[in-house]
KEDO-402190 format. One line per field, with one value per residue: residue in three letters; z, x, y of N, C-alpha, C in turn. Coordinates in steps of 0.05 Angstrom, whole numbers, plus 5000, padded with zeros to 4 digits. Each point is the difference from the previous one (the first is absolute). Last residue first. Layout:
residu c(ALA|...);
n.c3 c(Z|...);
n.c1 c(X|...);
n.c2 c(Y|...);
ca.c3 c(Z|...);
ca.c1 c(X|...);
ca.c2 c(Y|...);
c.c3 c(Z|...);
c.c1 c(X|...);
c.c2 c(Y|...);
//
This chain:
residu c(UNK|UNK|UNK|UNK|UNK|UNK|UNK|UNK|UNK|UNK|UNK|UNK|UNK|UNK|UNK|UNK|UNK|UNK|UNK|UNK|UNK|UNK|UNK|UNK|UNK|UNK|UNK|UNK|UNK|UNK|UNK|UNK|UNK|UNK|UNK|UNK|UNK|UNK|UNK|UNK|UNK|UNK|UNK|UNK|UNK|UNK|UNK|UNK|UNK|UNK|UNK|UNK|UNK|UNK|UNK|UNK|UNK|UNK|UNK|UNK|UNK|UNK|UNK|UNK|UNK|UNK|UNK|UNK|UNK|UNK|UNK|UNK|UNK|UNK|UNK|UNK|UNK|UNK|UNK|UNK|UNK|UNK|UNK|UNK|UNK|UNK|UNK|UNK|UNK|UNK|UNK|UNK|UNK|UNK|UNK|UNK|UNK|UNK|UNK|UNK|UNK|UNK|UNK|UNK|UNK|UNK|UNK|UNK|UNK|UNK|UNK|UNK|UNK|UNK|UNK|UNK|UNK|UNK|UNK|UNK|UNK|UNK|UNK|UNK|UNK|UNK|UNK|UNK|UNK|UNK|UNK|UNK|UNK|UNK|UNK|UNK|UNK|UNK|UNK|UNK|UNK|UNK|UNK|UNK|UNK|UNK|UNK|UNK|UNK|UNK|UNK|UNK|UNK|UNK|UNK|UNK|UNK|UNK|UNK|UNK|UNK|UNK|UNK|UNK|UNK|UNK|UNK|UNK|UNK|UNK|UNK|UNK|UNK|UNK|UNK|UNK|UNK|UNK|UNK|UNK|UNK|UNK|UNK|UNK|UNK|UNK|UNK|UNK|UNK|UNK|UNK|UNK|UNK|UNK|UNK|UNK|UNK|UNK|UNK|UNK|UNK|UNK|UNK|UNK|UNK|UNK|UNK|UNK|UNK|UNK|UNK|UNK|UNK|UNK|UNK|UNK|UNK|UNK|UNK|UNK|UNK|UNK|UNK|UNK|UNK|UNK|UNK|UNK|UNK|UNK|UNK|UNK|UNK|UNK|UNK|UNK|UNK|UNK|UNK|UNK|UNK|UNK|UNK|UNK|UNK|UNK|UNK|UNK|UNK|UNK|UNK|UNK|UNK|UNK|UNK|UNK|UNK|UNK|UNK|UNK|UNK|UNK|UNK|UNK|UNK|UNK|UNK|UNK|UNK|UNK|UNK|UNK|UNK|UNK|UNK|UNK);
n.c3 c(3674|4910|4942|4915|4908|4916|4959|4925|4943|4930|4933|4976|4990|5054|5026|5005|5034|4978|5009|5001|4996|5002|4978|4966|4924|4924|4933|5055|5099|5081|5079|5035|5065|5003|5018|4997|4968|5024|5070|5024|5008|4923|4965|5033|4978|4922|4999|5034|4945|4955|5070|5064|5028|5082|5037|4997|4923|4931|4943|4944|4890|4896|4884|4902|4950|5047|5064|5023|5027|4961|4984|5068|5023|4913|4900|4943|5032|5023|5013|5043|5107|5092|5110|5097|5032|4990|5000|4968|4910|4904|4919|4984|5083|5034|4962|5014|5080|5007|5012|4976|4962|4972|4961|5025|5045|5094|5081|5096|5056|5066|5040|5027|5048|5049|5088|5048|4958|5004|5089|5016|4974|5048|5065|4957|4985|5072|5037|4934|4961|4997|4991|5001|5004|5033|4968|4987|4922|4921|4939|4984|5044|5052|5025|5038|5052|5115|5057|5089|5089|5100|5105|5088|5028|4947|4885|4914|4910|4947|4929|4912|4957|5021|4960|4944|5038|5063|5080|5030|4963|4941|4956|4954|4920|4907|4894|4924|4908|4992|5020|5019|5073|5075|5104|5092|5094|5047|5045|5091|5064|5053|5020|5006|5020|4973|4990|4950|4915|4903|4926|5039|5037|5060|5040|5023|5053|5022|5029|4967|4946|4939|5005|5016|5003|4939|5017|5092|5046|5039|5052|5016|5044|5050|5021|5032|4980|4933|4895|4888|4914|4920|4926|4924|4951|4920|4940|4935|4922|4993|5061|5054|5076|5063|5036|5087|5071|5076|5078|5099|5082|5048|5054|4967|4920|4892|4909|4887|4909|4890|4907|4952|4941|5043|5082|5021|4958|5038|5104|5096|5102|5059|5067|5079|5064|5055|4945|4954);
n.c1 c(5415|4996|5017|5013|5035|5059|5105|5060|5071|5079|5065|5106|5119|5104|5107|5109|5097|5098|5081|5093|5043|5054|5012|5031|4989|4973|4945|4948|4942|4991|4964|5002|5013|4976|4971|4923|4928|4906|4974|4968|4941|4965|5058|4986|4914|5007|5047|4966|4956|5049|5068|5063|5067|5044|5048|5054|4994|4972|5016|5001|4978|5030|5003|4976|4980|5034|5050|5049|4977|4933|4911|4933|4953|4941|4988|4964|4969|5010|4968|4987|5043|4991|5011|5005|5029|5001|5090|5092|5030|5024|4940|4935|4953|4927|4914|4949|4956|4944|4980|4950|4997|5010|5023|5035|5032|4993|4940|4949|4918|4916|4887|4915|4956|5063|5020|4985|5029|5085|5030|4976|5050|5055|4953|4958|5041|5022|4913|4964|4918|4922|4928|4954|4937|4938|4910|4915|4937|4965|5015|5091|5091|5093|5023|5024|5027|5030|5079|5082|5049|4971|4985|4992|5045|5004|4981|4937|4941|4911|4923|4973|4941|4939|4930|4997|5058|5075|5037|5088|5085|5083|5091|5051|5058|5035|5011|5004|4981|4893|4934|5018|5042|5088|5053|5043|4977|4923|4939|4971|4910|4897|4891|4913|4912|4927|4961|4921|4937|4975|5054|5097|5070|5092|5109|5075|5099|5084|5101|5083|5053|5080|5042|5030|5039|4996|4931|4986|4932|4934|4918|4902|4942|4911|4966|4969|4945|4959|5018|5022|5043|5043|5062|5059|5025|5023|5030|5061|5002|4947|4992|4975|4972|4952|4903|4927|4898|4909|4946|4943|4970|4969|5046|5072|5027|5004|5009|4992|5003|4983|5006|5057|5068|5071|5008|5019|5070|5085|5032|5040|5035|5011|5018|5014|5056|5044|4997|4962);
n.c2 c(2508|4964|4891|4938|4936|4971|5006|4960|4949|4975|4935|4969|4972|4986|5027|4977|4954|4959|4930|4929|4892|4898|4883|4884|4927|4944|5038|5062|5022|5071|5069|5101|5096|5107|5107|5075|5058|4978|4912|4904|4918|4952|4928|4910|4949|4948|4915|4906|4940|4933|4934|4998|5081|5052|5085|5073|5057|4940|4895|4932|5003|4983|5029|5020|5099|5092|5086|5075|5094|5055|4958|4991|5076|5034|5013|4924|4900|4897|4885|4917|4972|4952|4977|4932|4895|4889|4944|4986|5054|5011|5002|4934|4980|5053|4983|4929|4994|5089|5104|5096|5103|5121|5111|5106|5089|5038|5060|5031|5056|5063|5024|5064|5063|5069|4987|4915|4922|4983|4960|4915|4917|4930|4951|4930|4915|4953|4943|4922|4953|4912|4897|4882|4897|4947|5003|5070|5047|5018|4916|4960|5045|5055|5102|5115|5077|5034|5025|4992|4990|5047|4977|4953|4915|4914|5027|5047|5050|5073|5049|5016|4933|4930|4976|4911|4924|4933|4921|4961|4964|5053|5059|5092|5045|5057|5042|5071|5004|4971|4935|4902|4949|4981|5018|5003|4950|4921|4959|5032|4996|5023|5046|5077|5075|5089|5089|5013|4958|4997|4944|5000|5067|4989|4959|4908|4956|4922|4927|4935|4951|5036|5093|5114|5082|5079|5062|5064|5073|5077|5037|5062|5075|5080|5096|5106|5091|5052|4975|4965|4933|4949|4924|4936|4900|4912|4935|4989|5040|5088|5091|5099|5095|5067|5007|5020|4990|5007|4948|4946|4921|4926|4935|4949|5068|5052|5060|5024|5051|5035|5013|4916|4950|4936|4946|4906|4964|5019|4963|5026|5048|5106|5098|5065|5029|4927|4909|4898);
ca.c3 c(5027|5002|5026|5019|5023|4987|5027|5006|4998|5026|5008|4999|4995|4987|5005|4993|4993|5024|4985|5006|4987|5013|4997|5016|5023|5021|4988|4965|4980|4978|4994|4984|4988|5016|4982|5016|5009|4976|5006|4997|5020|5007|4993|5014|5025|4997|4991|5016|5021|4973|4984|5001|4980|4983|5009|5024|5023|4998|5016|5018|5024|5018|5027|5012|4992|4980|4999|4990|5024|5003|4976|5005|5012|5026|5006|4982|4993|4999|4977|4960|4970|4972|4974|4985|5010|4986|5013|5030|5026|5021|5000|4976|4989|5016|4996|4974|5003|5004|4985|5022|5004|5009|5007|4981|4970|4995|4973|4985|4994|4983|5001|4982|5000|4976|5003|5009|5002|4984|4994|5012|4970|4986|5020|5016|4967|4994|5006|5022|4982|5009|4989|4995|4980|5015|5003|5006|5033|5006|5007|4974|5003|4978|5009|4980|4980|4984|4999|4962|4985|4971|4981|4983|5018|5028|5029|5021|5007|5019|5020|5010|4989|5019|5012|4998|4989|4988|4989|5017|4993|5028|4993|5021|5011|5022|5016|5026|4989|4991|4999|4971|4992|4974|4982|4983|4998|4986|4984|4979|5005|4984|5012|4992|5000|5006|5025|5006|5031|5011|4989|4980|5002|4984|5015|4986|4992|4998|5000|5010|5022|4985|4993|4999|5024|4990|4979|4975|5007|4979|4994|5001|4982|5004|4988|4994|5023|5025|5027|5020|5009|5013|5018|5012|5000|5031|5007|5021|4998|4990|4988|4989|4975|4990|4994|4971|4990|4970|5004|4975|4997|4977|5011|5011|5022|5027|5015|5029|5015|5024|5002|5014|4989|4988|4999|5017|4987|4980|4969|4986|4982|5000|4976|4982|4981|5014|5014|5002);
ca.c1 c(4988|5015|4983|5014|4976|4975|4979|4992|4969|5005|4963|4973|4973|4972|4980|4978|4977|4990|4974|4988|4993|4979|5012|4987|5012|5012|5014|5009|5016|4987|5020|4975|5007|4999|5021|5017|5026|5010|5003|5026|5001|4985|4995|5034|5007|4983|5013|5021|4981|4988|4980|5000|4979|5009|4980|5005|5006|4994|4998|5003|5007|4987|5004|5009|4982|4995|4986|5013|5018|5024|5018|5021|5013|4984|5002|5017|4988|5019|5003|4986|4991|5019|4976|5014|4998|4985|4979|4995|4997|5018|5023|5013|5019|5019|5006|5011|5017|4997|5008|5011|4991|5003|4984|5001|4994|5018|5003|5011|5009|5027|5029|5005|4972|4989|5012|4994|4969|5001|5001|4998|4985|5017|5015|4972|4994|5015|5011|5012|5020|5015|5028|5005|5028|5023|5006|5025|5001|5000|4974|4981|4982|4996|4999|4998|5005|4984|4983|4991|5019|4996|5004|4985|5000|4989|5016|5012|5014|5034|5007|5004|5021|5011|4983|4995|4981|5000|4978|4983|4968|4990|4979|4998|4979|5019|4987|5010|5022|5021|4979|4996|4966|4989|4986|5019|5008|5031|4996|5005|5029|5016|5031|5013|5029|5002|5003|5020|5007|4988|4969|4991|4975|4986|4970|4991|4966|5000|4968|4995|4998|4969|5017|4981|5008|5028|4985|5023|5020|5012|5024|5019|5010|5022|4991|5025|5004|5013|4978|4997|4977|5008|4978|4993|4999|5007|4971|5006|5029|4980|5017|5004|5008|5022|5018|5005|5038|5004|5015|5012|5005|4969|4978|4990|5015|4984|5013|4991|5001|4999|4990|4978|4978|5005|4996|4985|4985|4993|5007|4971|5010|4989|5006|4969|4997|4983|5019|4999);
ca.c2 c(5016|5015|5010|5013|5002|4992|5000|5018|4999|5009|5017|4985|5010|4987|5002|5028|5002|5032|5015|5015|5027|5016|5029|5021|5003|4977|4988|5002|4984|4987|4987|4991|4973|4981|4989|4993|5010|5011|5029|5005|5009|5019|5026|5014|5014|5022|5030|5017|5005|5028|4991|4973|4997|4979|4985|4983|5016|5028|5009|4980|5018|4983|4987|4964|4984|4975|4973|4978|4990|5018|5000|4969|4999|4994|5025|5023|5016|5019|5019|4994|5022|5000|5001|5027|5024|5021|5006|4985|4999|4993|5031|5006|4975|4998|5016|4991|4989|4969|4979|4991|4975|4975|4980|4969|4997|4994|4982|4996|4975|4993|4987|4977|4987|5000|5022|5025|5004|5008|5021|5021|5018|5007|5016|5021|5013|5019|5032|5006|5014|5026|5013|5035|5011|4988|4973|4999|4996|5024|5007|4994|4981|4980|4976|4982|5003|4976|5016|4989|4982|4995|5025|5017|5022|4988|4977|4996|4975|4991|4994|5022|5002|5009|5024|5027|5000|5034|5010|5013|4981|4987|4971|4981|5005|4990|4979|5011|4993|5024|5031|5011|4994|5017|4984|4997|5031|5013|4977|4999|5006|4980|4982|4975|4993|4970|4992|5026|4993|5016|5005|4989|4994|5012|5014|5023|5008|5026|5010|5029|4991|4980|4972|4978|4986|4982|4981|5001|4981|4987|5001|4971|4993|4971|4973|4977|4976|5018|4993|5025|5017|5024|5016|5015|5012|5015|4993|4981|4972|4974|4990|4969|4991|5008|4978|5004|4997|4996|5025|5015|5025|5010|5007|4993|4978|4992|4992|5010|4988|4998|5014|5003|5008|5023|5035|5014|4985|5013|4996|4985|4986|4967|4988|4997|5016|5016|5011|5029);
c.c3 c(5011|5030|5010|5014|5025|5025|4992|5030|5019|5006|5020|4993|5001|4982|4995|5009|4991|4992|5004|4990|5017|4988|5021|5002|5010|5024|5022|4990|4979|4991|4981|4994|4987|4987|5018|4981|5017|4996|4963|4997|4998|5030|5005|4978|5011|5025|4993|4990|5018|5016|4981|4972|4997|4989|4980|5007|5026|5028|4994|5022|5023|5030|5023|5026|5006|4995|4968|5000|4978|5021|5003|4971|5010|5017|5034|5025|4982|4992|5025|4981|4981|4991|4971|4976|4991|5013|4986|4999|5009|5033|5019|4999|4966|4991|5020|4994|4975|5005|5011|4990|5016|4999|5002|5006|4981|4970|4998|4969|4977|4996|4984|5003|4977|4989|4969|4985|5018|4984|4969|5002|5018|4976|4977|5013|5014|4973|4994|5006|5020|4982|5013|5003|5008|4987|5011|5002|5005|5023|5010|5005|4976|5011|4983|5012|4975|4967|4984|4989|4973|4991|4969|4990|4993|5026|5023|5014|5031|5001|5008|5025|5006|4985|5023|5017|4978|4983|4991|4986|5022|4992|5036|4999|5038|5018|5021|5022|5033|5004|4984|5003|4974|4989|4969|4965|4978|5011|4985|4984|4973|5011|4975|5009|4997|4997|5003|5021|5014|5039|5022|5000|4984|4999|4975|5006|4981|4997|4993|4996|5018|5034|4990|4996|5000|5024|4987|4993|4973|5012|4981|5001|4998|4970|5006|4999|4990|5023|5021|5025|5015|5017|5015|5006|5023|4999|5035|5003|5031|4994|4986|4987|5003|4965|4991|4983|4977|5002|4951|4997|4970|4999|4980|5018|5011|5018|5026|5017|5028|5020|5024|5008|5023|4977|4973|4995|5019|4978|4990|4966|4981|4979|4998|4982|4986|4991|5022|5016);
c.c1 c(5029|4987|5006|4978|5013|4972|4976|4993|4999|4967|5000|4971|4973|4976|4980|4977|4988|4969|4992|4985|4987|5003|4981|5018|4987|5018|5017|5020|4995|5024|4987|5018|4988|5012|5000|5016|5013|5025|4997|4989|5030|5002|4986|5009|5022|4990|4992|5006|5014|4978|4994|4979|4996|4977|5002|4973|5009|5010|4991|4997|4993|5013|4982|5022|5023|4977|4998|4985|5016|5024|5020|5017|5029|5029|4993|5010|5016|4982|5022|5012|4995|4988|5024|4970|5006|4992|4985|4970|4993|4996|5017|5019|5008|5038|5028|5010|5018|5029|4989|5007|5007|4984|5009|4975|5003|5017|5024|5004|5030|5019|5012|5033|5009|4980|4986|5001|4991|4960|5004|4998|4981|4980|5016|5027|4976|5006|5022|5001|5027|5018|4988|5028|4990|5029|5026|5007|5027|5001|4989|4972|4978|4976|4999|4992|4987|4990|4985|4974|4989|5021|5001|5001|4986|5007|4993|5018|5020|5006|5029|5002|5009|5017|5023|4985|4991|4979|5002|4973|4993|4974|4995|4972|5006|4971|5024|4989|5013|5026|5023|4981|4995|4973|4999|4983|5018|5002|5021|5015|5013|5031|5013|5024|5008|5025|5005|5019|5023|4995|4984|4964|4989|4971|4989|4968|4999|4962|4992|4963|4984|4990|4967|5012|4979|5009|5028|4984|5011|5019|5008|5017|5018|5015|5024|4986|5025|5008|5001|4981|5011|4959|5001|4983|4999|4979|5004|4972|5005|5027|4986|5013|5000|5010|5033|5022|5009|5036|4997|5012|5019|5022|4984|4975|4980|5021|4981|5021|4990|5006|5000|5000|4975|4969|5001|4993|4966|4973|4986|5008|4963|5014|4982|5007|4975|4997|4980|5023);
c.c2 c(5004|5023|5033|5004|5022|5017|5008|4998|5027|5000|5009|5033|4991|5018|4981|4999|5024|4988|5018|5015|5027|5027|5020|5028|5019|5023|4984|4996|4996|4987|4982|4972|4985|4971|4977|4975|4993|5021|5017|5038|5020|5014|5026|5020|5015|5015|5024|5023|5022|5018|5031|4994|4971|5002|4986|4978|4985|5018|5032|5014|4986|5012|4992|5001|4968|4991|5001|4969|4978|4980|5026|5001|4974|4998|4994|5026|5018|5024|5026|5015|4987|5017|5013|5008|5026|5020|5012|4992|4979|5010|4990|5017|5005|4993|5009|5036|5000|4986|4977|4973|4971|4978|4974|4987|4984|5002|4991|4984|5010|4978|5002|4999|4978|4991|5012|5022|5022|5004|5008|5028|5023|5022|5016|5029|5015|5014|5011|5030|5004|5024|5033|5019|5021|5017|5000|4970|4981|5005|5028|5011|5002|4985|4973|4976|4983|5015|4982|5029|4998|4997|4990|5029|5028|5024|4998|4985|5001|4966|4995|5000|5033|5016|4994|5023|5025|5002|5027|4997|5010|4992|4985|4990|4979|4996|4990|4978|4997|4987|5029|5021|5004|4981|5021|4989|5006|5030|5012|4975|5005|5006|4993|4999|4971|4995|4974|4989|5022|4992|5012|4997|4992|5003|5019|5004|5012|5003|5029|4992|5012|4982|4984|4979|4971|4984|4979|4973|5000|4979|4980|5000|4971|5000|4981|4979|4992|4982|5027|4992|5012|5000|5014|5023|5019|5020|5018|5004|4988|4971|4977|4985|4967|4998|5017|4984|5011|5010|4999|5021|4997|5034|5021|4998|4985|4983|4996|4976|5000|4972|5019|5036|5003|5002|5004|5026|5008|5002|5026|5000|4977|4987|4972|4983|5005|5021|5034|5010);
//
């Protein structure tokens, strides 16, 4: 909670709900209004009204996590209010196949159902995550769970403030990701980068001159290690902003410039208000 009132919380939590309510610690309720959401990160935002000042958590840098890193998570799995788990993180950087925008932090804190929307914590407690998900055969925790990082939280934010849904850069290819044998056919080193499948009609990567079989290595100054990479580093791109795009084709390397466009997506609705 910032001191505004704002609450960070999945998505997958609120949205289509009717009413929110918001309970602390000490049993005191407040009904929230839902700013806005984002269902591709599973984000979202909350607004209550206090007349008191309310404690609040501090955000920490989630790109400062190292695998290793002790960290809590505090929820209310199968209706235990309030229950807090240890662990350490277990990656970072994870894809689960929940979406195109997956960057998760993977930790064996215990994440049960009913934490999901809870804080993830470092050892200076401040939030680093937003518990999110969990892999298990049985429906209980075995040691795998997954965060959404605060700073993809910190970066969409406001725009969930302000508009109640995120503007995502387009690019306008679709990719795939290379293998070794693949690799080694177009004459790359490495299996890195992601390869255009296809070239949209009229998108921003076919006015730039991308290709169907190049092979994008870099974006805006950032290295496209994995097909996973790039769709992110789009979507976080200013709309209308012109940007380096580095790729190889046909055994050489080139760099092309892109004006990004828009993402068309489903603008959803505010859904819940509290209007005392």
């Amino acid at each position: 909670m910032r001191q505004d009132g704002l609450i960070l919380t999945n998505n997958h939590v609120v949205e289509n709900a009717k009413q929110i309510t918001v309970v602390l610690a000490d049993e005191t309720e407040y009904q929230a209004e839902l700013l806005g959401g984002d269902a591709k990160t599973d984000l979202a935002v909350l607004k209550i009204n206090s007349a008191v000042e309310l404690p609040v958590a501090r955000l920490g840098d989630s790109d400062a996590l190292r695998v290793g890193d002790w960290v809590l998570a505090i929820g209310n799995p199968f209706g235990l209010s309030n229950t807090v788990t240890a662990g350490i993180v277990s990656a970072t950087g994870r894809t689960i196949g929940a979406g195109p925008y997956d960057n998760f932090i993977q930790t064996d804190a215990s994440i049960n159902p009913g934490n999901s929307g809870g804080p993830l914590f470092n050892q200076s407690g401040q939030v680093v995550g937003i518990n999110t998900a969990i892999f298990s055969r049985s429906g209980g925790n075995i040691g795998i769970g997954f965060a959404t990082p605060i700073n993809q939280a910190k970066d969409l934010m406001p725009e969930l403030e302000e508009r109640g849904y995120v503007t995502r850069g387009w690019l306008g290819v679709s990719i795939q990701s290379l293998t070794r044998d693949l690799a080694a056919s177009l004459g790359l080193d490495a299996a890195a980068g992601a390869l255009v499948a296809d070239v949209v009609d009229d998108s921003p990567a076919r006015r730039a001159g991308i290709r169907r079989g190049d092979v994008i290595l870099g974006y805006n100054g950032r290295e496209v290690t994995t097909s996973s990479d790039l769709p992110i580093l789009v979507a976080e791109t200013r709309v209308g902003e012109t940007v380096p795009v580095e790729l190889r084709r046909r055994g050489r390397r080139e760099t092309l410039s892109v004006t990004i466009g828009e993402l068309a997506e489903e603008r959803p609705a505010r859904g819940v208000h509290d209007k005392s």
